[in-house]
DRENGUVO-317102 format. One line per field, with one value per residue (C-alpha): x, y, z; residue in three letters; residue number from 1. Coordinates in Angstrom, 1 decimal. Layout:
east = (X, ...)
north = (Y, ...)
up = (Z, ...)
residuo = (ALA, ...)
num = (NUM, ...)
This chain:
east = (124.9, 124.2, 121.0, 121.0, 120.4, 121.3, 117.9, 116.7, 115.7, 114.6, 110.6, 110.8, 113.0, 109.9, 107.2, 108.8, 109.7, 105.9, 104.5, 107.0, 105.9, 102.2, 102.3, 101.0, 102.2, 99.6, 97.0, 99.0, 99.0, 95.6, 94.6, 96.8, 95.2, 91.7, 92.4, 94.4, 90.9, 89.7, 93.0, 93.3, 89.7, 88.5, 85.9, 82.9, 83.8, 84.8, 81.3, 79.4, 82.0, 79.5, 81.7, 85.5, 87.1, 89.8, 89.4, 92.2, 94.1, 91.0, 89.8, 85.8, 84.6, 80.2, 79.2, 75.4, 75.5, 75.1, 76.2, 79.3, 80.1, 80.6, 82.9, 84.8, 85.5, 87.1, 89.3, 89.8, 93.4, 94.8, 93.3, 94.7, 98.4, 97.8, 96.7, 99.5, 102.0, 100.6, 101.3, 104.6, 104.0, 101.7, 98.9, 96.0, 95.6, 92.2, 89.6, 85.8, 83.4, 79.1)
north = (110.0, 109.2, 110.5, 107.4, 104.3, 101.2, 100.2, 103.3, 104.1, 106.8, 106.9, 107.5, 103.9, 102.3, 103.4, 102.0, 98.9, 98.5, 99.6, 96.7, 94.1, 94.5, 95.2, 98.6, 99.7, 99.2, 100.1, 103.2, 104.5, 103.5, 105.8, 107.9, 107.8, 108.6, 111.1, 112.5, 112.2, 115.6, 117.1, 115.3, 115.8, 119.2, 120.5, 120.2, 116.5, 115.1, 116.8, 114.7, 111.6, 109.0, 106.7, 105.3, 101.9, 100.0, 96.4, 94.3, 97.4, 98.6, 102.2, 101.5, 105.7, 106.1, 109.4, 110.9, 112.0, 109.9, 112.9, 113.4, 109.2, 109.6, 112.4, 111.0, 107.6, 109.5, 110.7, 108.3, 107.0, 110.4, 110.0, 106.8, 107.9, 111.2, 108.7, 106.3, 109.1, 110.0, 106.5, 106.2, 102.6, 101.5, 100.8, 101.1, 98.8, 100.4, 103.2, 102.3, 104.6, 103.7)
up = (145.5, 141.8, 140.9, 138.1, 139.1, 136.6, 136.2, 135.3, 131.4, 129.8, 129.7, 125.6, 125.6, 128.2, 126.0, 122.8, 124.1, 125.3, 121.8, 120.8, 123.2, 123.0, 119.4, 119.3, 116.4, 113.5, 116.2, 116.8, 113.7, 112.4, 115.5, 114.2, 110.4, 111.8, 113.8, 110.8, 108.9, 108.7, 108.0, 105.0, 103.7, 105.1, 107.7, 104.9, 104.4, 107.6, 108.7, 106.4, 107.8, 110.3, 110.9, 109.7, 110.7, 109.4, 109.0, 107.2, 105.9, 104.2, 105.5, 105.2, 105.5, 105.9, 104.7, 105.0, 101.4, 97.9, 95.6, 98.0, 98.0, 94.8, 94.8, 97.2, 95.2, 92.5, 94.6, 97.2, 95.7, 96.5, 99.8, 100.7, 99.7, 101.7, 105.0, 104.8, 103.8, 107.6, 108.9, 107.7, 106.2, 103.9, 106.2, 104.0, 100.9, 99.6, 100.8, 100.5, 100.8, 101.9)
residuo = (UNK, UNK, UNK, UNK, UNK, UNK, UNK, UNK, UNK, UNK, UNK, UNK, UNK, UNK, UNK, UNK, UNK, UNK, UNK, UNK, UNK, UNK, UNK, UNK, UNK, UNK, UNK, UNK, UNK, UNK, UNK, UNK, UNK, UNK, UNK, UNK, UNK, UNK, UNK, UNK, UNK, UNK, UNK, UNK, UNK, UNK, UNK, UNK, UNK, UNK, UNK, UNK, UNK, UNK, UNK, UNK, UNK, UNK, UNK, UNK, UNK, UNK, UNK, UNK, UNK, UNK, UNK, UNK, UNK, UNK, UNK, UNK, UNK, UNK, UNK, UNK, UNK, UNK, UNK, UNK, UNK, UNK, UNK, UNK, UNK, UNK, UNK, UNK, UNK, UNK, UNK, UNK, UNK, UNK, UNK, UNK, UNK, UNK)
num = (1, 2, 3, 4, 5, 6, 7, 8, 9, 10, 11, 12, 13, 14, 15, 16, 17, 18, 19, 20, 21, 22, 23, 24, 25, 26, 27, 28, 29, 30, 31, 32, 33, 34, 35, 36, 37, 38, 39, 40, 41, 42, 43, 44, 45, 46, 47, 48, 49, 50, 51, 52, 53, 54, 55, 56, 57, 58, 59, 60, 61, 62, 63, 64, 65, 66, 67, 68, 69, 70, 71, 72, 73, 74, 75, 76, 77, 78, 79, 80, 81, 82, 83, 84, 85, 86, 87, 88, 89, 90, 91, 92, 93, 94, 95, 96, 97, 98)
């Protein structure tokens, strides 16, 4: 008896091929981007972080602090290659920070 029957795929193949048909993706990795947050920026900073969404490939990031806003604007070019070097792609266009 052949433990292999032709119908059967490898679950790796399934799970691609349902990222694929649903689109998944971009959703994917801006989950992935996100959750990459604090890794890219530190402890100090992502504890400072209230919220992050990404709306039309822009990464909108709302931190408690004026003085650090504005530190983070300077430097929010090398963030945005350090997230998308994450993705894989270029999935952000522009980093904004309120």
């Amino acid at each position: 008896m052949n433990p292999r029957h032709s119908n059967e795929q490898k679950l790796g193949e399934v799970i691609k091929e349902i990222i694929a048909e649903f689109r998944l993706g971009k959703k994917l990795n801006e989950a992935r981007v996100i959750g990459s947050w604090e890794k890219i920026v530190g402890t100090m900073i992502a504890r400072h972080t209230v919220q992050l969404r990404i709306v039309n490939q822009v990464l909108f990031v709302e931190v408690d602090s004026a003085a650090l806003r504005n530190e983070l604007t300077y430097a929010r070019e090398k963030i945005r290659k350090k997230l998308n070097k994450i993705a894989g792609e270029e999935l952000l266009k522009e980093v904004v920070f309120k």
